[in-house]
C-alpha positions in Angstrom: 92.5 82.9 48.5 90.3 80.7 47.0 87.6 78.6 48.8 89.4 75.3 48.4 92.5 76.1 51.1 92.3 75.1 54.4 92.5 77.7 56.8 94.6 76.0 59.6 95.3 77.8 62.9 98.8 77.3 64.4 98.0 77.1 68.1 99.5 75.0 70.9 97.5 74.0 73.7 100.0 73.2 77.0 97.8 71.9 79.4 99.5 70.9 82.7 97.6 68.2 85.2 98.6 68.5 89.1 99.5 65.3 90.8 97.0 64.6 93.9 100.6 65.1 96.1 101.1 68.8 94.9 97.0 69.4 95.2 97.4 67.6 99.2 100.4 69.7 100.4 98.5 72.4 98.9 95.1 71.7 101.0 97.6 70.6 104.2 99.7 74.5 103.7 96.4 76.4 103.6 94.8 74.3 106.3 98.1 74.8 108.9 98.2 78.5 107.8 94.2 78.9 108.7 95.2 77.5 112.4 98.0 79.9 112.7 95.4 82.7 111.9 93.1 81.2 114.3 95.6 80.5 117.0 97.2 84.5 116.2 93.8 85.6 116.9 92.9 83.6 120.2 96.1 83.6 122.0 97.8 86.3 120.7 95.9 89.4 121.7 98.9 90.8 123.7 100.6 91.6 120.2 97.4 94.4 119.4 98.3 95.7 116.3 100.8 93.0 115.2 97.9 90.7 115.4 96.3 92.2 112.9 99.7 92.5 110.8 100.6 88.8 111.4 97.0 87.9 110.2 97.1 90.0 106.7 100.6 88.5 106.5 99.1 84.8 106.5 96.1 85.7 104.3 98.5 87.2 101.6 100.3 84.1 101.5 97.2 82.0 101.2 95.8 83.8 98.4 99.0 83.5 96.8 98.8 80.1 97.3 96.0 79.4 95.9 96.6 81.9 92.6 99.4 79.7 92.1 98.6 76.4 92.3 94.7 76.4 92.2 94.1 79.2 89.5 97.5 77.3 87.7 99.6 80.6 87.7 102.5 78.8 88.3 102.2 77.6 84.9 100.5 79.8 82.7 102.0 83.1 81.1 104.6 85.1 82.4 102.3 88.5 81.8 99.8 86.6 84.1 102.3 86.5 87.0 103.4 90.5 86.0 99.7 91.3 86.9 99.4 89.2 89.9 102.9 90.9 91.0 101.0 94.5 90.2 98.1 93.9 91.9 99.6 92.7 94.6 102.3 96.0 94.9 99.0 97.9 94.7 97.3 96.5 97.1 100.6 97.1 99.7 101.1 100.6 98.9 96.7 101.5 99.1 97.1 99.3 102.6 99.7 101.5 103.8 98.6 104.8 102.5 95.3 104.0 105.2 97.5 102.7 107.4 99.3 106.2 107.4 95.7 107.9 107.4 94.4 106.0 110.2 97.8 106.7 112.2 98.0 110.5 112.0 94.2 111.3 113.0 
């Protein structure tokens, strides 16, 4: 190779823009699911330990929400959403394994 070739790299750059709708119901979801969390946790101390369920259950979904469509997982790599499913099965099974610990002391 002499100095005189160009050195070109073959890359492709997809870059994906988010309407202002998508980005709204977004905001509107994780706004609705914060008043369920609230409204679990004011009103719905008779469930005791489903309370706490229900609220883990409604903060999973929001941080899935915003991976997705504020951290753009939805459209980057599929190895990005592999790692995110990962993580996720890990943090189930460490959050049952204490649930188990706490249960049988």
């Amino acid at each position: 190779m002499n100095g005189k070739e160009k050195i070109t790299e073959n890359t492709s750059t997809h870059e994906h823009i988010s309407s202002y709708a998508e980005h709204f119901g977004t905001w509107v979801a994780l706004i609705l699911l914060t008043l369920m969390t609230v409204f679990i946790s004011t009103f719905g101390a008779d469930l005791r330990t489903l309370t706490v369920a229900t609220a883990l259950l409604i903060a999973t979904v929001k941080a899935l929400a915003v991976a997705l469509y504020f951290m753009h997982l939805k459209y980057d790599a599929k190895i990005y959403r592999a790692w995110m499913i990962i993580v996720m099965a890990l943090f189930v099974f460490f959050l049952f394994m204490v649930t188990l610990d706490y249960i049988t002391r």
